[in-house]
C-alpha positions as CSV (number, residue, x, y, z in Angstrom):
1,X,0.0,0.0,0.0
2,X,1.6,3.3,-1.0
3,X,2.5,5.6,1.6
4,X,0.1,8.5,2.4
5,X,-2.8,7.2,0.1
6,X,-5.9,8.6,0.7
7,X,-9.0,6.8,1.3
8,X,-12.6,7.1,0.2
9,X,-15.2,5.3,2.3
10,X,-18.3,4.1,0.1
11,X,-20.7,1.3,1.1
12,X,-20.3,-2.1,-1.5
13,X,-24.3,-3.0,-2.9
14,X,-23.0,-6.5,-2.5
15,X,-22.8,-6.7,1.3
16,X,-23.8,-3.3,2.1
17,X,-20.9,-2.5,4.4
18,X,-18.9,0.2,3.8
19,X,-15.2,-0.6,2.6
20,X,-12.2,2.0,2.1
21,X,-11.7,2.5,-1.4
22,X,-8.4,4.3,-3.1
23,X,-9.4,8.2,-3.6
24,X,-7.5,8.7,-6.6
25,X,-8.5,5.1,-8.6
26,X,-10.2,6.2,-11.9
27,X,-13.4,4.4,-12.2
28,X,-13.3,1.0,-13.9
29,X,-16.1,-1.8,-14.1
30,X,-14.7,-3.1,-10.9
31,X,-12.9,-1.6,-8.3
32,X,-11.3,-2.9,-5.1
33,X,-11.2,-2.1,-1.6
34,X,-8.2,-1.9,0.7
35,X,-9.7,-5.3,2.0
36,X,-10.1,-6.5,-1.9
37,X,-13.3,-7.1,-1.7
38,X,-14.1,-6.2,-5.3
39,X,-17.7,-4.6,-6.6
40,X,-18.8,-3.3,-9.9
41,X,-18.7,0.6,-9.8
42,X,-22.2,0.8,-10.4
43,X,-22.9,-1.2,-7.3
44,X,-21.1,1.6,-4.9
45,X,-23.1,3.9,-3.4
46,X,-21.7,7.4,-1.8
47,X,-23.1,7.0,1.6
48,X,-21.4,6.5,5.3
49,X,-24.4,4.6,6.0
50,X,-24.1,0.9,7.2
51,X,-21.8,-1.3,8.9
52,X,-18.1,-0.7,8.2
53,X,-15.7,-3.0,6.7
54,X,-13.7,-4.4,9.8
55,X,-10.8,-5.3,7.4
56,X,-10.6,-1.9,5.9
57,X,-10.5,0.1,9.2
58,X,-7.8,-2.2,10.4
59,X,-6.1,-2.2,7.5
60,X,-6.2,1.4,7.0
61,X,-5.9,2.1,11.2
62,X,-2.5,0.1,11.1
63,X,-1.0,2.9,8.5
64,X,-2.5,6.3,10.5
65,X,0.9,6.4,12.3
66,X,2.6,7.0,8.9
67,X,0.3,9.8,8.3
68,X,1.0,11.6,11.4
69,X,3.3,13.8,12.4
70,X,6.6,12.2,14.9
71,X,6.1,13.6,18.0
72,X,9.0,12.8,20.9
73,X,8.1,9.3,22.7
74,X,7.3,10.9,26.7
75,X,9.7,8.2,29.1
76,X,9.2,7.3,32.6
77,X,12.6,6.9,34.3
């Protein structure tokens, strides 16, 4: 997964969850999710409606550190 890749969250009209798509992927017949589950474009719908892809937000939770900013580690001596 390329670093800093945006995601756009639609829900899938196959098993109405919604899955974390790549923002900048040009629509094709089918497109696939972060979690590849893959669905026709027709069959996405823009709406944040609906269960969410557990796959997706840990997929895409696990690389929000990379988007961040480093801030200093606080120790306990």
């Amino acid at each position: 997964m390329p670093e800093h890749r945006a995601w756009r969250w639609l829900r899938s009209g196959y098993d109405d969850r919604v899955h974390a798509f790549p923002a900048d992927e040009r629509p094709a017949s089918f497109v696939e999710a972060v979690c590849a589950h893959t669905v026709p474009f027709g069959k996405l719908t823009r709406s944040h409606t609906g269960a969410r892809c557990l796959s997706c937000l840990l997929i895409v939770g696990d690389h929000l550190p990379d988007r961040l900013p480093a801030r200093p580690v606080d120790t306990v001596d």
